[in-house]
C-alpha positions in Angstrom: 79.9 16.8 33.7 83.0 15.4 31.4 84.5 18.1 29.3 87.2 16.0 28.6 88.6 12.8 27.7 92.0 11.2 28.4 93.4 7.9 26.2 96.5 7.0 26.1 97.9 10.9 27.6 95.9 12.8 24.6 93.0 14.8 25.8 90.2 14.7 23.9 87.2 17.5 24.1 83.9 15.8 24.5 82.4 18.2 23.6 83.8 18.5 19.6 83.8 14.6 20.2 79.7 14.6 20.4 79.6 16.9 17.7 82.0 15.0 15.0 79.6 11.5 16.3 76.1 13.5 15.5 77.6 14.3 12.1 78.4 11.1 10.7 75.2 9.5 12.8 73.3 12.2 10.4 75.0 11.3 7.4 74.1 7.7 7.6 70.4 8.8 8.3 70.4 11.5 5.5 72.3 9.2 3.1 70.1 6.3 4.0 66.7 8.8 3.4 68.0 10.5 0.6 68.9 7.5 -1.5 65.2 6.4 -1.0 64.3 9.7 -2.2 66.5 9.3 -5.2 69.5 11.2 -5.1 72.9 10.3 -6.1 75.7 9.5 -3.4 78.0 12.5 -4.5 75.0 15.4 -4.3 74.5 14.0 -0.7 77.7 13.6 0.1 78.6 17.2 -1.2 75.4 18.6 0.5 76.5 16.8 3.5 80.2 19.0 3.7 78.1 22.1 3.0 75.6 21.6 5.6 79.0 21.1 7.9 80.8 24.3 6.8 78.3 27.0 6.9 76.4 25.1 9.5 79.8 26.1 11.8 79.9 29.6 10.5 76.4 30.0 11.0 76.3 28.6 14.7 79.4 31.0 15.4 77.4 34.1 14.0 74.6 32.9 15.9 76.1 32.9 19.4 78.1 35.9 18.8 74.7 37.5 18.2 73.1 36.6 20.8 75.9 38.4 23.1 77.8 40.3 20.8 80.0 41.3 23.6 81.8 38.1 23.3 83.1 39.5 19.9 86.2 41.2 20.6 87.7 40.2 17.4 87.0 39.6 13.7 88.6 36.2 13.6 86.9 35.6 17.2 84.1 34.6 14.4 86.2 31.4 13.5 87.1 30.4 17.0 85.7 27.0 16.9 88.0 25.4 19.9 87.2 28.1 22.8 83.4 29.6 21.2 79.9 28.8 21.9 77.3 27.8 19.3 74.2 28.6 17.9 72.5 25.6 16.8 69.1 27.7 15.4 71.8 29.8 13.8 73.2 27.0 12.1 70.7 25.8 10.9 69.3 28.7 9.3 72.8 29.7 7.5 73.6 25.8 6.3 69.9 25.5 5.1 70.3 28.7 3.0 73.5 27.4 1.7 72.4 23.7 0.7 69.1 25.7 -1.0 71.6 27.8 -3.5 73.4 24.1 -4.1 70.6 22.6 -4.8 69.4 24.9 -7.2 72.3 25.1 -9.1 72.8 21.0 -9.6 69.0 21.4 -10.6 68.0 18.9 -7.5 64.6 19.0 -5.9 64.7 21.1 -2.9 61.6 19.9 -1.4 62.6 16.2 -1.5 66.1 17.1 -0.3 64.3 18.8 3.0 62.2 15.4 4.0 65.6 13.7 3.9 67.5 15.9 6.0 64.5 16.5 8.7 65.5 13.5 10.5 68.8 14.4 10.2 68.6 17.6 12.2 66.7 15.8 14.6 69.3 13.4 16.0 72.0 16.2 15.2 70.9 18.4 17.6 70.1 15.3 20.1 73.5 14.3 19.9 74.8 17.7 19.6 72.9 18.6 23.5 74.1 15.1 25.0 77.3 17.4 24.4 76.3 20.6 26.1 75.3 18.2 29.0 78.5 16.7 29.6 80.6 19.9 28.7 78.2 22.3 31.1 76.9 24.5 28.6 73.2 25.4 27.9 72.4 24.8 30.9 68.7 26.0 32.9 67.4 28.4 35.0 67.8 27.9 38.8 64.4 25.8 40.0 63.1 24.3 42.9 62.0 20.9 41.0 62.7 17.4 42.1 64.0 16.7 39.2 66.5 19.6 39.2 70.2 18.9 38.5 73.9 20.7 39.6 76.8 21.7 37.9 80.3 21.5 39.6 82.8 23.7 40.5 84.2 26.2 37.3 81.4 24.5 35.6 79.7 27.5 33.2 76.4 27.4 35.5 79.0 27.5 38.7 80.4 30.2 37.4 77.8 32.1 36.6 76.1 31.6 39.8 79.1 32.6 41.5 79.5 35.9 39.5 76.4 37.0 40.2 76.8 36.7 43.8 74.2 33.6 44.4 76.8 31.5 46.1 79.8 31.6 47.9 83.1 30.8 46.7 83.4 27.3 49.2 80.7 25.8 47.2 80.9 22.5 46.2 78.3 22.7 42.7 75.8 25.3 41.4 72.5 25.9 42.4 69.8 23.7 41.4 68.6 24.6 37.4 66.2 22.8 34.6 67.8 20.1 33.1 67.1 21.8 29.5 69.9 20.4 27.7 67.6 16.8 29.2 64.4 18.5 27.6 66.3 19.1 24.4 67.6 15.5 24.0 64.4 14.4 24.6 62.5 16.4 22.4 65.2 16.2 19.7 65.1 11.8 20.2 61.3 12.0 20.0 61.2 13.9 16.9 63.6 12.1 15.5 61.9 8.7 15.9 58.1 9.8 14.9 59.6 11.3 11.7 61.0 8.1 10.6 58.0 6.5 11.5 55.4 8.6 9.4 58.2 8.8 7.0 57.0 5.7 5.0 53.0 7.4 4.9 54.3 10.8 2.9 52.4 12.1 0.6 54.0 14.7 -1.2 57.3 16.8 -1.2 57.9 18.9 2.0 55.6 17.4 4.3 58.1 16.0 6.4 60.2 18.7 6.9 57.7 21.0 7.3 56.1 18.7 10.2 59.4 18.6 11.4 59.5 23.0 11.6 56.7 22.6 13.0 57.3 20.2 16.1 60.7 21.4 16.8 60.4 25.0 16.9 57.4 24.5 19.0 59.5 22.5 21.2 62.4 24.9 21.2 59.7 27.9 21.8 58.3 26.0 25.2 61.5 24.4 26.8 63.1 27.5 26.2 61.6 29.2 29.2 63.7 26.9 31.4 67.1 27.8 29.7 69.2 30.2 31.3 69.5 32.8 28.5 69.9 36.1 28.0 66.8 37.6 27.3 65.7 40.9 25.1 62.8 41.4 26.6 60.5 40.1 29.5 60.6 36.3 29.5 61.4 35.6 25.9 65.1 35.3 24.1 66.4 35.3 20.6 65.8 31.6 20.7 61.9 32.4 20.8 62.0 34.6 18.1 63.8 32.3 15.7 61.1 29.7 16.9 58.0 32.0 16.1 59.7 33.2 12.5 59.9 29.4 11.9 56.8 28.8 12.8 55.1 31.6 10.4 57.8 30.7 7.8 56.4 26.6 7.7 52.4 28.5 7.4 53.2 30.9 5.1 54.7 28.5 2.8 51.8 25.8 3.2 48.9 28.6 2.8 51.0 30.3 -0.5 52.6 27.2 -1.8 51.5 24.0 -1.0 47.9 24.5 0.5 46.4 22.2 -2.1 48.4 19.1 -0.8 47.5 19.6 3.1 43.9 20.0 1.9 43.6 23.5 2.8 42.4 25.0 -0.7 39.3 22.6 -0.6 38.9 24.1 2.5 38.9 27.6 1.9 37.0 27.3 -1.4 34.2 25.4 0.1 33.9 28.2 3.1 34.1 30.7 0.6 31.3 29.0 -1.5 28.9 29.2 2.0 29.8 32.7 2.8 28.7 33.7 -1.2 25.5 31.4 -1.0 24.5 33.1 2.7 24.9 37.0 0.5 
């Protein structure tokens, strides 16, 4: 675990460091993409800053949500430097935002979202190599080789300690999931298959929506090994968000784009056989 950095007597949070990286390594993929896709540099570049603005805001109202006991002030809502984040959170309120900016330079939505699949990808990657070195999001105590520790005033050490599960002379944590591994994984695997089918898209949306797909079923799984709080039996607000993402991507291909994935040929021809067996 390295929270921070020290160069030249200036300490340096790794955390915010990760962060600023997975930015501007997601700008050069989304300008690179979004070029190809035929946008101009300044609608990118401007979709870029509002992806950054309300994607903070919307990370802040996430984790606030999810324990809204760490809200013990209004302006607690912009305290970037101390506060958590919600990255599903983020992504929901800077996605809404970049749709209303879209619309209103009259830009193709659809096209926009295939560009900035890959971009969320290694974002969030990036983004967990961060909650890995600074402690946070860490997993639920386990018994598996491959189990990791946290060190002493680390978040899991703390937490472990709080709740009475070891003694104040220890030396790390208890063993948990690496999940914050699981994520970067996950998030590095995505990342690279979408640019790889990238090339063999057929129509508008199909990337991103492959994208929904594979990541919030990823995020639905691996989040059964994070050590969150949950609102009832095994599942968190993480799984919800994952399942309402989930229906969101099927609703939209059966009532929008059904035609393109093949499924109205589909339906139409099993609706001919039912008619013909009447």
């Amino acid at each position: 675990m390295y929270p921070f950095l020290h160069i030249f007597n200036i300490t340096i949070s790794v955390y915010w460091l990760m962060i600023l990286i997975s930015l501007l390594a997601g700008f050069i993929s989304l300008y690179h993409l979004g070029i190809k896709e035929g946008f101009k540099p300044k609608l990118l570049i401007n979709a870029w800053l509002c992806i950054i603005m309300f994607g903070l805001l919307g990370g802040r109202i996430g984790f606030l949500l999810m324990d809204i006991s760490n809200l013990k002030h209004p302006l607690d809502l912009l305290n970037f430097k101390d506060g958590g984040m919600l990255h599903s959170g983020a992504l929901i309120v800077a996605f809404g935002a970049c749709y209303i900016y879209l619309i209103t330079q009259k830009a193709n939505p659809l096209k926009f979202g295939d560009a900035v699949a890959p971009f969320i990808a290694l974002n969030f990657g990036i983004i967990k190599i961060a909650c890995l070195l600074h402690g946070c999001c860490f997993g639920g105590i386990t018994v598996l080789p491959w189990a990791i520790t946290f060190p002493v005033n680390s978040p899991a050490f703390n937490k472990h300690l709080s709740s009475g599960l070891i003694h104040s002379n220890a030396v790390c944590s208890l063993p948990v999931h690496p999940t914050q591994i699981y994520l970067i994984i996950m998030s590095f695997a995505i990342f690279f298959f979408l640019l790889l089918i990238y090339k063999k898209k057929k129509f508008n949306s199909q990337i991103f929506i492959i994208f929904i797909f594979l990541f919030a079923t990823g995020r639905f799984f691996i989040e059964f090994t994070a050590d969150s709080q949950r609102i009832t039996g095994p599942f968190s607000i993480i799984h919800i968000i994952s399942i309402i993402m989930i229906i969101a991507g099927l609703l939209y291909i059966y009532f929008y784009n059904k035609n393109t994935w093949g499924l109205k040929d589909y339906l139409m021809s099993n609706h001919e056989k039912d008619s013909f067996t009447i």
